[in-house]
Every structure is written in structure tokens, then in C-alpha cells.
N, C-alpha and C positions, 0 to 999 in steps of 0.2 A: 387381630385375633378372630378365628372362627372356629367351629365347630366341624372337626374330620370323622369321617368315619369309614377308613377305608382299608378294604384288605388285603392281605400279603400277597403280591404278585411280583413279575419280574422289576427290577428297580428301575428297568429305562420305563416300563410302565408309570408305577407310581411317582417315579420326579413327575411326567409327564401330566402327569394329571392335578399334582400339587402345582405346577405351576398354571395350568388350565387353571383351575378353577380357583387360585390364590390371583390370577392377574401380574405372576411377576414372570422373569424368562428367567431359566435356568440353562446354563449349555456347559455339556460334557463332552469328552472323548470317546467315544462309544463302544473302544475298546476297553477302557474301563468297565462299562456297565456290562459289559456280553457275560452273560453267565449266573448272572448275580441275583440274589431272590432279595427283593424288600421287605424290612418290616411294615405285619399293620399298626396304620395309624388311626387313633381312636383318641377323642378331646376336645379340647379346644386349648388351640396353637396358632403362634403368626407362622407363616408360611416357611420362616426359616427355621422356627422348632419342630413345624412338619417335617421337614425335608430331611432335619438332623435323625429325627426317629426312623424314618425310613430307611436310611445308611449306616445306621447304628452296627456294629460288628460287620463290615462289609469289609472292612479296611479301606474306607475311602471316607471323605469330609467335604464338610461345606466352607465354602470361602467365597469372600467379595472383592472384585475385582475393585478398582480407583473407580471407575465411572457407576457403582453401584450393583453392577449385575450381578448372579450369584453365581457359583461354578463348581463344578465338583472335582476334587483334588483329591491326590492319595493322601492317610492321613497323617503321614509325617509333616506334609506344608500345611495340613491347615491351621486359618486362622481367620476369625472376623472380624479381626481390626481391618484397616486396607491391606488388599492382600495382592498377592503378585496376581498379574493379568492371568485370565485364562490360557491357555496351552494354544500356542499357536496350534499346532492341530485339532484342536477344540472342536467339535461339533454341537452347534444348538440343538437340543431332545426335541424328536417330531410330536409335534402338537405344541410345544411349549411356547413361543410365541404369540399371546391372547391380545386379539384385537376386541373382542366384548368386554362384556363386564363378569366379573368373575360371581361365580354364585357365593354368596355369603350369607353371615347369619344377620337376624335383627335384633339381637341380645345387644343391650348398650350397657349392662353391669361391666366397669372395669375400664372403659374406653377411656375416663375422665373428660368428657364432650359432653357440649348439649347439645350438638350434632348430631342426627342419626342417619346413619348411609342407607336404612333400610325399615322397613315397615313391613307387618303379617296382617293386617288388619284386611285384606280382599283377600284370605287362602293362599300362603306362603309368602316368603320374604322375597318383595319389591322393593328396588329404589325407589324415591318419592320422586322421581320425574318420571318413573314411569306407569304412575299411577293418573290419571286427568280428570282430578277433583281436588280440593280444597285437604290436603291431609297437616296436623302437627302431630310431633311426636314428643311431649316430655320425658327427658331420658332423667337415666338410675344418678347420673352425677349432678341434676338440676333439682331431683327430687331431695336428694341429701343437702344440698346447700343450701336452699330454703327450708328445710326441715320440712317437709310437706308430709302429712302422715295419714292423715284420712280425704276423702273422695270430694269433703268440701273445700277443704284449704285445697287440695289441686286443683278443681273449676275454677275458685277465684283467680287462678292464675293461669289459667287456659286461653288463650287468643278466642277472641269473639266469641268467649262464652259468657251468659247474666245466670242470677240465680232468681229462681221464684220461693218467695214464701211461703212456707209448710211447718205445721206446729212438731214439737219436741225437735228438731233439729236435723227434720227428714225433709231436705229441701230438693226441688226440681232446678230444672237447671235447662234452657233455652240456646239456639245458634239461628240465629237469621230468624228469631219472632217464633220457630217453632219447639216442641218440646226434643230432648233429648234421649235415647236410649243407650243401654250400656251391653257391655256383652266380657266373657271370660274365654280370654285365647282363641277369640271370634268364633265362637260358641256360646248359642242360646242368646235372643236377644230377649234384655230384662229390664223393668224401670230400673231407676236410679235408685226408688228407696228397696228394693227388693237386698237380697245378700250382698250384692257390690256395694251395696250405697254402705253400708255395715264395715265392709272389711277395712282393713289397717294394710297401708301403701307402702309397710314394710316388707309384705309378700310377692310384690311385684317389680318387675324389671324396668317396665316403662309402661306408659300411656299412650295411647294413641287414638286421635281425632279427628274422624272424619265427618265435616259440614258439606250438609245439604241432603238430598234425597239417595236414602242408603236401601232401596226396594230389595237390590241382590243380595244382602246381606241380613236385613234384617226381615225380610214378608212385608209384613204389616206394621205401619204408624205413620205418624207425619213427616214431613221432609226435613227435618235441625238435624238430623244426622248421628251419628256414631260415637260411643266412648269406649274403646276395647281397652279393656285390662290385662295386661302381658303377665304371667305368672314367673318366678325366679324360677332356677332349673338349678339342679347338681354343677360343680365346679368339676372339670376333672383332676384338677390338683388338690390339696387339704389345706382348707383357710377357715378361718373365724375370725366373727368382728364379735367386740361388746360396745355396750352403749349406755351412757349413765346422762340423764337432764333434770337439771332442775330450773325453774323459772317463776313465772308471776303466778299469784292466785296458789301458793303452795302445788306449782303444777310439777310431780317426777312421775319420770320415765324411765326402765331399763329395759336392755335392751340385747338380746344374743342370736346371732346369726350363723350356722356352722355348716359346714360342706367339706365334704369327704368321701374318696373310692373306700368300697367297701369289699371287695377283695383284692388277691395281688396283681390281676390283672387290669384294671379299673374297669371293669366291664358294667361293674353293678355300684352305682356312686347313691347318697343320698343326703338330703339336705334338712334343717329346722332351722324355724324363725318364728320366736319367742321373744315375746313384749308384756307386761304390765305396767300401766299408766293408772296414776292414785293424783287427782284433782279437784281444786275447787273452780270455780267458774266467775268471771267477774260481777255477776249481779248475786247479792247478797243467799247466803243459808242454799247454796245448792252445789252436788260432791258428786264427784263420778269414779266408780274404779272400769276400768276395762281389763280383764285378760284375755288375751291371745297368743294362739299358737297355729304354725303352719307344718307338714311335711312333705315332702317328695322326694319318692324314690325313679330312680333312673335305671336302665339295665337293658345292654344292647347283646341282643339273643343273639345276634350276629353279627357281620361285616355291614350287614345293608337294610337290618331291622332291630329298632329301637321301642319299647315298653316304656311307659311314664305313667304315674299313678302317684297322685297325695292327697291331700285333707287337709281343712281348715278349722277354726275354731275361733269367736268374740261371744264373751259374755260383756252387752255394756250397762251399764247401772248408773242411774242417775237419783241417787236421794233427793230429798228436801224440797226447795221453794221450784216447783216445776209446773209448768200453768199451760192450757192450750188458750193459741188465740194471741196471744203475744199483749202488749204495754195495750193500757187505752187509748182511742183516740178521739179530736176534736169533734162537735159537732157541728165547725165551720170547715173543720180542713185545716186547721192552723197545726204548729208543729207545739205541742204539749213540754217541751225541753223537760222532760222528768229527769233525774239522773239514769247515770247509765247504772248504777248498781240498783234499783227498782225492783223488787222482788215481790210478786202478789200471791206466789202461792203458798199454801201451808207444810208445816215441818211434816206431816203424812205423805203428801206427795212423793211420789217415784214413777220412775216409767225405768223397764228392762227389756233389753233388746238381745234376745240370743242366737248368733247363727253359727250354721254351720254348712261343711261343702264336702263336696268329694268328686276327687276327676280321675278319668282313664285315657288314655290314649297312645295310640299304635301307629309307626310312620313305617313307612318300607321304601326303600328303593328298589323297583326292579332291574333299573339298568342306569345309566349316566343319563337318560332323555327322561325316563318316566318314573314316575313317585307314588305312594298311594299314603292317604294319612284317616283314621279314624278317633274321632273322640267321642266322649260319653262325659258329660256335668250333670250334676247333682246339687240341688242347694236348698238351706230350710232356714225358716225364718218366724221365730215367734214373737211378741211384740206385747206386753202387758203395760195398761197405764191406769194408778190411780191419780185423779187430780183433780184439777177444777178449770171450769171453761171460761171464761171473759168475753161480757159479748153487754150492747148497749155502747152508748157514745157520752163522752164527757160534756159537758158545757166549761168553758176553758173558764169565767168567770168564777163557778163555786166547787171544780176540780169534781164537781160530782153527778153521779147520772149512771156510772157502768156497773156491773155484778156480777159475780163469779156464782158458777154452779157447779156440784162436785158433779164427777164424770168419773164412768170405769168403760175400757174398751179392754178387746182382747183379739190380737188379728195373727194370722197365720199364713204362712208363703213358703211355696215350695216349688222349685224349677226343675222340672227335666230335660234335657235337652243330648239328643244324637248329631254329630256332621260324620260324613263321609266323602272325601273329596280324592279326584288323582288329576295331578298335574302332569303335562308333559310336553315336549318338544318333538315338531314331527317337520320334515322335508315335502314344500309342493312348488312346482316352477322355479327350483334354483334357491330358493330360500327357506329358511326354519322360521318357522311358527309357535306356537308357546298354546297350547290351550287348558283350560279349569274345567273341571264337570265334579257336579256333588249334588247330594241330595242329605235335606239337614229336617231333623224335628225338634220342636220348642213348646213344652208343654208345662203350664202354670195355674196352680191350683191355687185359692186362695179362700181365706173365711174369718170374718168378723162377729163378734157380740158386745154389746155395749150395754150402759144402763145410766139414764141421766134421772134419779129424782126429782120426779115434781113440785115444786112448791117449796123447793131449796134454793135461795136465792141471795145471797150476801153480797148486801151494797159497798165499794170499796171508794172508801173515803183514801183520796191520793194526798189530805194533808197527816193522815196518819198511818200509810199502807201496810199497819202490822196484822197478820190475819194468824198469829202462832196459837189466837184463844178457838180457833175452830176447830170445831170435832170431826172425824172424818166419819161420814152417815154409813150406815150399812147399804152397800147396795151390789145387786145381784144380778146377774144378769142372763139374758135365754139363750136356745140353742144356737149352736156356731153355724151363719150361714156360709157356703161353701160355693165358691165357684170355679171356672174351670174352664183356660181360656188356649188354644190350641192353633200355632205355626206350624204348617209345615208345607213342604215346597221340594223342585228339582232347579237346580240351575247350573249355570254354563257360561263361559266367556273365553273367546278366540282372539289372540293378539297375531295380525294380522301385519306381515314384515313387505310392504308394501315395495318399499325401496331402500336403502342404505339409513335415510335418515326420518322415512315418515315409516308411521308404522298406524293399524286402525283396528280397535278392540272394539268389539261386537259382540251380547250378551243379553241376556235375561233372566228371569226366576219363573217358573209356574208354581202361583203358591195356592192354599187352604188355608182357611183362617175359619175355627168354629167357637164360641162364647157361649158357656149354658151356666145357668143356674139350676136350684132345684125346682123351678116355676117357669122359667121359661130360656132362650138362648136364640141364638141367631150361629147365620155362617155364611161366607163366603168361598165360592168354588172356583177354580181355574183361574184364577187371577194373573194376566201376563203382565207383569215390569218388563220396559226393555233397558237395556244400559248400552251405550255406542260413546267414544270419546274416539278424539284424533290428535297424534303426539307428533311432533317435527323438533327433529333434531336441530337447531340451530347451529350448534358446532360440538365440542365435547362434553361443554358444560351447563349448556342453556337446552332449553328444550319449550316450546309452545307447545298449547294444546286447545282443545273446545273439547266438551263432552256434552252430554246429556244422560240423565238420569230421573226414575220416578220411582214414586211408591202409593202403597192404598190404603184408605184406612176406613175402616168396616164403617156401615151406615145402617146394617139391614134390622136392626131394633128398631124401625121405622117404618114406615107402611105408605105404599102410594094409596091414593084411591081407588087404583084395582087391587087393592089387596097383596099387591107382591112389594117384596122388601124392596127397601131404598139400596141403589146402587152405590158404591164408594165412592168417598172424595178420594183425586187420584190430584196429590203434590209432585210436579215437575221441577226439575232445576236442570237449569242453562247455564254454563260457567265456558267461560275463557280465561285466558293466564298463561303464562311463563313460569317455568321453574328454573334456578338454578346448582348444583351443585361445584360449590367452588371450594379451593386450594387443595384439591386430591382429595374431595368430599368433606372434608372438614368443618366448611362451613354449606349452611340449606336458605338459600332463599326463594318466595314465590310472590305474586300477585295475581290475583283472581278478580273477575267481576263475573257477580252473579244475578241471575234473575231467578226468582221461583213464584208459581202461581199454583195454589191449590184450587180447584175447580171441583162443581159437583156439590158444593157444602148441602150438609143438609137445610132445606125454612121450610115452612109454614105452607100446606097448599090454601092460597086466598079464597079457593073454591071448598074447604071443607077444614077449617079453620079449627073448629070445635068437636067433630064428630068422625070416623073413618070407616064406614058400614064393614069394609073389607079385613077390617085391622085385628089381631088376637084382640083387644080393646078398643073394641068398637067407641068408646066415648075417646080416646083419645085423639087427636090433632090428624091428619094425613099431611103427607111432607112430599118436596120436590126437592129435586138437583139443582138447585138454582145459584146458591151462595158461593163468592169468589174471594178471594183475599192475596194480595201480591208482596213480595218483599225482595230487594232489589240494594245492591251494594258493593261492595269490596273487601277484600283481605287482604294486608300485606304482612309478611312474614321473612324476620334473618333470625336465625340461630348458628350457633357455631364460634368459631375460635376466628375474629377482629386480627389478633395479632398474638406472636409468640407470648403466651400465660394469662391471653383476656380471651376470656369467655363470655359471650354476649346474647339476646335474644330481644326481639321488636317485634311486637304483633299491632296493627292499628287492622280495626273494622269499622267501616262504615255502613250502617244499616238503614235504612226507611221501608216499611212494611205498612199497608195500607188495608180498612176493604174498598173493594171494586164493586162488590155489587152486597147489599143485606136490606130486606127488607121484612117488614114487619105482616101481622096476621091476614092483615088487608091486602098485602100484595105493594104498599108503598115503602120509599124509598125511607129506611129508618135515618136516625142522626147517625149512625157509625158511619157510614159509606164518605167516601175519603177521607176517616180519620185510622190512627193508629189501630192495628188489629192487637197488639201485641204492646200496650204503652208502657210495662216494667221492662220491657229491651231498650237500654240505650239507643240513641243513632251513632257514637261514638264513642270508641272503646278503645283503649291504648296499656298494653300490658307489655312494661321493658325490664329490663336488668343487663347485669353485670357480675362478671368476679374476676379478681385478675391476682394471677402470684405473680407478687416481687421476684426482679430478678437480682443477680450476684448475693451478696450476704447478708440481703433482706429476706431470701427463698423461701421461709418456715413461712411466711406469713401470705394472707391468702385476703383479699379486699374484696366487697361487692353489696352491692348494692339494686334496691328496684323499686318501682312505682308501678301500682296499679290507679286507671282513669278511667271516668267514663261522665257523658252529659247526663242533663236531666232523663228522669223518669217520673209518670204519675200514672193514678190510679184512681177509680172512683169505687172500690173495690168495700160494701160491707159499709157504704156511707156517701160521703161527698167527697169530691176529688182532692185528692193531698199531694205532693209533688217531693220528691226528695233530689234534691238539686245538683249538677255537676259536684265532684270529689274527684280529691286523689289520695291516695292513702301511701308515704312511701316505707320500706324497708332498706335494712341492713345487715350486715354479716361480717365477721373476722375469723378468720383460723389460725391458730398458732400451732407448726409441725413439731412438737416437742422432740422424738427421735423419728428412727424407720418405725414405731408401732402406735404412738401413739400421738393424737391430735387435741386439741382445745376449741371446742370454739364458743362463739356468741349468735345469736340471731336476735334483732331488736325489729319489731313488729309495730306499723304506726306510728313510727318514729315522731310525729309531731304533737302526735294523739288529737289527730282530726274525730271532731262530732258528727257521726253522719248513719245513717240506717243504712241496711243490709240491703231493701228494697222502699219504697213509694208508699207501699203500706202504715209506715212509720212505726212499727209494731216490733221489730228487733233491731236495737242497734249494731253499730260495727265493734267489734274490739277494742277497747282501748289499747293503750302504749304499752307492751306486751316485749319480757325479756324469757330469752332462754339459755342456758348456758349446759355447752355437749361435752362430753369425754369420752372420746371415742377411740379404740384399739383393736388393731388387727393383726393376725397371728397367722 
């Protein structure tokens, strides 16, 4: 299945072209087609419902010959069972014999794969071999089987990715020791906790992951790389799904998804995806409702330009026992085993999370080589929290020593963000070329107020941790400060057709990057990322590569002692690997080894330690380029279809991440320098599964299963070092196909109800043993 959009012309044309750019051969009599006008075709279709629409009232049909091919027949023979051979006088349609790869879409709603033949995450839909870096793709049928619904439960189950601990349940999230960013329809790079980290993963098609230093895509940040969010789009045919769960902790969910042409041409199609989720939470007195809603409408102005525009909505609400700062901990390091339902905060608590979105964008084709696409996002984010903070260390002997203090924040986030890019395909010395050029802005405004009472301190006794007798204090808090932090950039990238099987992409970004407050700001000017990889065709299916890539991340809020900003740390990554696309792309495998070193870190200058005459704050510190930090590993990755009705996926990471060089005020070598720069990243990460339909007159039934793993981690984070030790946490899943509409299933979560923390911290456990049970129908 793909996405056509193409207009009435003569019909030896348009076969020609559906099988160009479908990758299959069609051959006709050409006598047949002389004269003949095609219908447009406008959708998403496999190449033989294209072909049929094309021929429609022509008086002629599609048929397949014994050996597969397709053929065009008058319509009295046709038929798509096997069908009589083509017409010895037959002629194959010029052009129709495609030795490349056909352009296609990277939509995986429908596919039933956890294979994806394609990825948008660099500016338009690439194979993943022909991209020469580290990419995964979670597709729409892996997200449903796992139930995976929000932004955390998909990282924990993302290949080489960890989570970092962050209070109320806005976690970061790590690849190769560094941090992570996200982006929508690869536009606008945003944290994770900004509006993505928010939305509900029932608005999206699929996920996509790219590790390591993403400078062309995203400007400015460190080298972990990329999370694009794929947005669902209009079906061109009329379907609807519902969706009814109930499960542990009084957790339900419904769940409605509808797509449909909205006039009788289907030109203008539009889609909604509407969820409410009513839950309690496994640690004791704390309730969440979430509602959301998504739209998008579609509407193609023409044969070869396409309009898209929708909007989002999550209001999330978290009553009751809600605490920042997570469980106590030891004042040795030791692991405190409180239960996992431990609740410290009071029935007042609540934290509320409201966002919302809104996106536009414009694709055009000008010809069959060149494309042009602009988008426009939108995003808002407000964030209220009354609660109480936890902060002090326990002595594990008399459980007592830590205290809770009421706390109010109030924070605010809003993204803007433009791309404008044109792709295209041009002819130099006998060969075609493929080149990107765009120019993108990313603009994010944000502002907090808080207010923590003084002199409010309530000691929690962990052998009685009931605190329901506290009052919640009055407290108020001052103006919102505002800040205001600004992407933008031009860049470009040339895939260069060297020879039949090697091929050599060459690229860069010139970007901006300005940070202001209302007191003071920094920026960065001209900043060159380059990006270069090299791809070798091994044979159809295998492909080598090496690439290189970087990125920069602002410094200038620091001051040499000449008084000019500190220049950026600039994160490199060096990657080799092989990919494969195996059994007709079905199944994606790769292996990578990577190196990345960021360079430049900001320390201390030894020469002016205390004092910086030149600096807006002349009392504060002067700084040098001097700090290094390296991390250095592997990826391996299968996803795809093992065997007829098993579907499978295997991600293992191997990570070590060190610093190389940190030293301290004096100018000497501190204790970090060759230890962990990054100690909550595992070194070993192993994230697999399974599903598999029974075959003959077991069919209905659907099996699968998975394990996520990873070794130690620690931390001396907020006390003494604590360690939270190798784990595996497995799942499972059953589906029962009641008829053609409607499904059953189960997902059982922890299957063993392993004890074990989220992170090193020892401060949020993991989920316990965790049932859900789905009913699902589609129409």
C-alpha cells in the first residue's frame, strides 16, 4: 500500500508510471492502450488497486499472469486469480520495468509489520539502508500489541534507550549517555517534557529513532539523537476503530478512531482520535483522568498539491498522594524495600498538565524529480503543581531523618516552529542524484513561578507514612519568569550516485541558536554542522556504510577571561555498520559501532577560578574549552516477520561512556576522569519480543510475548552512591479474532512482578504485575 496522487492522462502513461514508482512490471498490447485517457488516481492503494482505477470504464482489466506479472486484458478475460498468460503479442509499457526502488510511503498504519520499509525522519521517506546512521522505527502494529500509549511506555521499549529520573512523571530519556530530543513530523526540535512528552500515541503512526549526533536536524544539543513523532493522516477509504480497556488499579480506557472522504471525490478526507482514560495508580490515594482529542483534515487542491492541517488536545490530571522528589532514601546507599504502594503525599495534592497543538502543512509536486513541502507547528503547554517536596536522607536503623515541604510551581511552554524544504532528483555524468535543501525555524518560549514556604517542614515517619492530617498552607507565588530560546538554521544534503552500488551523501546545517531572559541571554552565530556518510551496496539486500555526524551545544553563558563567550561543546559521532532489508523488505536488520566524543566541555579557568573582570558578572568563575567526555559501543537490531505469522524484534546495545579529561578549580585532574560520564545508562541493554498467529484452525488466536533487560546502574545523585542492579522485566499478550470486526485481547505487564526501580536513584519503582484486557472493533 501507498499513497497515489496522480492525474488523468493517457493510460499507457499512467500504467507507466504506477508501475515506475509501485516497483512492479506491467505489460500490455499497445494497441490496446492508443487512444485511451486514464483515470486519476488519488489514495492509498497497492499497485494493483492503482492500476484497476486507472482502467476503470476503459474497457479493459487487470489480470495476472501464472508467473506473477500483471497484464492488461480486455475486460471480458479479466480476472486475478491466475490468469491466462499475457497476449503473445504483448508489449511491456515503456518505462515500466523498475530496476530501483520505487518511491513509497513510510506510513506503517495497516501494514500489520513491525517492519518498516521506510522512514521521514531526514526530510522525506527513505529506506533505512539508505540512510548511514543508527535509525529504529516502532511501527503502528507494534504500538497496538504492546499497548504502548504514552511517550514513556514507548522509550522503555525503544532499542538503546534509559530513562532519567524527573519528578511528577516528566522523565528524560538518554542513547549513548547523552540526552534525547523529540520532534513532530521532523519539525521543531523540543524536549521530551515539552507537548510530545504529553501527547497520547494514539495520534501517531509510528515512531522513529535516530541515535547519535542529529546537528542537521535538530541545530543545537547534545549528540543521543532524535525521537520524531509521525502524526496518523486521513485514510482514503471510510474506517473506524473503537476501543474499550479495563485492567489493574481500576485502570479504563475508550477509545474511538474515524477516517473518512469528505466529498464524492475523496479529495478532501478527515480524520479524529478520541480517548478518555479514568485511573488509579499503584501507589496508594492517587487518580488520573486524561481526555484527548486529535483532528486532521486532508485535501488535495490538486493532481500534484496536497493541504494538511489538524490540532490536538490532553488535559492530564493527577489528584491525591502526588509528591516531588520520589520514595526516601538511605543515608548509606542501602536499598530502603518500602512497599511499592508507599504514598507520602497528601489528599490536596494534584499536579495538571494541559496541552495543546496545531499543525499546517503544504507538499507540492512539481514534476516526477522535484518536490517542495512546507510545515508550520504549534504547541502549548501549562503545567500547575500543588504538592510537597521530599528532600533529607533516611538513616535505615530508625526509618527517620527526611521531610516533606509544600511546594506550588506553575510553568509554561510554547513551540513555534517553521520547515521548508524541496527535494529532488537531477542528472550529472551519466547518473542521477537526489538532493535536500531547507531552511527550518524553532522557537520556544517558556516561564515558571513557584513558592516553597518557609519554615514548613514535616518530618515523615516511614513507620506510619500517613500525612491525610496535613493542611495544605496558603501559598502564592510571584511573577511568571519568561524565557525564550531560538533554532534556526539553512541546510542541505547531496546523495551522490558514485557508481551502481556505492553512493556518497555530503551535507550540513548553518545554524543560530539565541537564549534570552529578561536579565540577561546568550547566542550563537554561524554555526557549521557538517554530515558526510558512505553507503555500499553489498548486493540487493545488504548495504555497508561509515558516516560521520555532529552537533553544538551553546556555552556562551560563560565567559573567557577576555571577556568573550565560551565557544560550544561540539559532540561528534563516528558510526560504521551494515544494514539489511530482507525477504522483500519485510524483515530490517542492522549493526553499528559507534564512537562519539564531545569536545570543548566547558571548566573552570585555574587562572581565574573565583573572579572574571571581563564577564557580565565580574564575581563569577572564567571558563575554558577544556572538558572531554567519550562513549563508544554497538547496536544490533531485527525487526520484521522471522516466519509466515511471527513477528519479531531484537535490539541489544552495548554502551561504555567515559570522561577523558575533567578537572577541577585548580586546573587538576578531578576523580571523574575515567569513570562513567553518564552512570544511570546501562552498558547493556536488550529489548526483544515476539507475536505470532496460529496457523490452520487455531487463526483467531495471536501469541506474543517480550522482555526488556539491562545491567547495573548507579548514582551518587542527592546523597551517597546507590546502585540499582541488573533486571528484566518480561511481558505478554493474547488476541482472540472473534469475527471480521471485532478482537479480544489481554496484555499482562511484569509478568513475574520483578522488584526493581525505574532508575539508581532508588526513588520510583517499576510497575508491578500489571493486567489489561482490550476490546477492540473495526468498521
Amino acid at each position: 500500500m501507498r499513497d497515489w496522487n496522480l492525474p488523468a492522462a493517457p493510460l499507457a502513461d499512467t500504467l507507466a508510471r504506477i508501475a515506475r514508482e509501485g516497483a512492479r512490471s506491467i505489460s500490455a498490447d499497445p494497441a490496446l492502450l492508443a487512444g485511451r485517457q486514464g483515470h486519476a488516481v488519488q489514495g492509498r492503494f497497492s499497485v494493483e488497486e492503482a492500476a484497476q482505477r486507472a482502467l476503470a470504464g476503459s474497457g479493459l482489466a487487470l489480470a495476472r499472469t501464472p508467473s506473477g506479472t500483471l497484464t492488461v486484458v480486455a475486460s471480458e478475460a479479466a480476472t486475478l486469480a491466475p490468469a491466462p498468460a499475457a497476449p503473445a503479442s504483448g508489449a511491456t509499457l515503456k518505462e515500466v520495468t523498475v530496476t530501483g526502488q520505487a518511491v513509497q510511503t513510510a506510513a506503517t498504519e495497516g501494514s500489520g509489520s513491525y517492519a518498516a520499509r521506510r522512514a521521514s525522519i531526514l526530510k522525506g521517506a527513505q529506506s533505512l539502508r539508505e540512510i548511514p546512521q543508527s535509525v529504529s522505527v516502532i511501527t503502528r502494529q507494534r504500538l497496538d500489541d504492546q499497548n504502548l500509549t504514552t511517550v514513556e511506555q514507548v522509550m522503555e521499549q525503544a532499542m538503546g534507550v534509559s530513562k532519567r529520573f524527573a519528578n511528577m512523571g516528566m522523565h528524560g530519556y538518554n542513547a549513548r549517555g547523552f540526552s534525547l530530543i523529540s520532534q513532530l513530523d521532523g519539525n521543531g526540535a523540543k524536549g521530551t517534557m515539552g507537548t510530545v512528552g504529553s501527547a497520547d500515541l494514539a495520534m501517531f503512526d509510528r515512531v522513529e529513532i535516530l541515535r547519535g549526533a542529529a546537528g542537521l536536524l535538530a541545530g543545537s544539543g547534545t549528540p543521543g539523537g532524535v525521537v520524531n513523532y509521525v502524526r496518523k493522516r486521513p485514510l482514503a477509504e471510510k474506517q473506524a476503530s473503537v476501543g474499550l480497556q479495563a485492567g489493574s488499579w481500576n485502570n479504563y480506557r475508550a477509545e474511538v478512531d474515524t477516517s473518512s472522504p469528505l466529498n464524492a471525490d475523496g479529495s478532501l478526507r478527515g480524520r479524529v482520535v478520541a480517548n478518555y482514560v479514568d485511573r488509579d495508580l499503584f501507589y496508594r490515594k492517587t487518580h488520573e483522568q486524561q481526555p484527548f482529542l486529535y483532528g486532521v483534515l486532508e485535501y488535495d487542491h490538486s493532481p500534484a498539491t496536497r493541504l494538511t492541517a489538524g490540532l490536538h488536545y490532553k488535559d492530564w490530571r493527577r489528584d491525591g498522594a502526588d509528591w516531588k522528589g520520589g520514595l526516601p532514601i538511605s543515608t548509606d546507599g542501602s536499598d530502603l524495600r518500602l512497599p511499592r504502594s508507599t504514598s507520602l503525599g497528601p489528599a490536596w495534592a494534584y499536579s495538571e498538565t494541559a496541552t495543546k497543538g496545531a499543525f499546517l502543512e503544504a507538499t507540492h509536486n512539481f514534476n516526477d524529480r522535484w518536490s517542495g513541502r512546507f510545515s508550520a507547528d504549534w504547541g502549548d503547554r501549562a503545567w500547575e503543581v500543588y504538592s510537597v517536596y521530599r528532600s533529607g536522607l533516611v538513616d535505615p536503623a530508625t526509618l527517620q531523618g527526611a521531610v516533606l515541604s509544600p511546594a506550588y510551581q506553575y510553568t509554561i511552554g510554547e513551540n513555534r516552529s517553521v520547515d521548508a524544504s524541496i527535494t529532488g532528483h537531477f542528472d550529472l555524468l551519466g547518473r542521477e542524484h537526489k538532493v535536500v535543501l531547507g531552511a527550518s525555524r524553532s522557537e520556544e518560549i517558556g516561564g515558571s513561578k513557584s513558592s516553597w514556604p518557609s519554615g514548613q517542614n514535616w518530618p515523615i515517619d516511614l513507620n506510619d507514612p500517613n500525612q491525610s492530617a496535613w493542611t495544605k498552607p496558603s501559598m502564592s507565588a510571584g511573577a511568571l519568569g519568561k524565557t525564550k530560546e531560538l533554532n534556526q538554521g539553512i541546510y542541505g544534503n547531496v546523495h551522490w550516485q558514485l557508481s551502481d552500488p556505492l553512493k556518497l551523501v555530503l551535507g550540513g546545517r548553518l545554524g543560530w541558536y539565541e537564549y534570552k531572559t529578561a536579565t540577561s541571554g546568550y547566542k550563537q552565530t554561524r554555526e557549521f554542522t557538517p554530515y558526510a556518510g558512505l553507503l555500499y551496496d553489498l548486493d540487493k539486500e545488504w548495504t555497508a556504510y561509515a558516516s560521520y555526524a555532529d552537533i553544538f551545544q551553546p556555552q556562551s553563558s560563560n565567559y573567557t577571561s577576555a571577556g568573550k563567550p565560551l565557544d560550544p561543546a561540539i559532540g561528534s559521532n563516528y558510526e560504521v555498520g551494515v544494514k539489511g532489508a530482507l525477504m522483500d523488505g519485510r524483515l530490517n536488520t542492522s549493526l553499528a559501532l559507534f564512537y562519539t566524543r564531545q569536545n570543548n566541555r566547558a571548566q573552570i579557568d585555574p587562572d581565574f577560578p573565583s573572579g572574571c573582570p571581563g564577564a557580565p558578572n565580574p564575581a563569577s568563575a572564567c571558563y575554558i574549552n577544556a572538558g572531554e567526555v567519550e562513549s563508544k559501543g554497538l547496536d544490533f537490531e531485527i525487526n520484521g516477520e522471522l516466519a509466515r505469522g511471527l513477528q519479531a524484534w531484537v535490539g541489544y546495545t552495548y554502551n561504555r561512556q567515559i570522561y577523558v579529561r575533567d578537572r577541577d578549580r585548580d586546573g587538576n585532574p578531578t576523580a571523574n576522569e575515567g569513570q562513567q560520564f553518564s552512570s544511570s545508562t546501562p552498558k547493556h541493554i536488550l529489548r526483544a519480543g515476539a507475536s505470532y498467529r496460529l496457523p490452520g484452525d487455531w487463526s483467531q488466536w495471536t501469541l506474543g510475548g517480550s522482555v526488556n533487560s539491562q545491567s547495573m546502574t548507579g548514582t551518587a545523585w542527592n546523597g551517597p552512591w546507590r546502585e540499582q542492579r541488573g533486571y528484566a522485566v518480561g511481558n505478554a499478550f493474547a488476541r482472540y479474532q472473534i469475527d471480521s470486526r471485532w478482537a479480544l485481547g489481554l496484555n499482562l505487564s511484569n509478568v513475574f512482578d520483578r522488584v526493581y526501580y525505574q532508575g539508581p536513584e532508588q526513588v520510583v519503582y517499576g510497575e508491578p504485575r500489571t493486567f489489561l484486557l482490550t476490546l477492540r472493533g473495526t468498521f
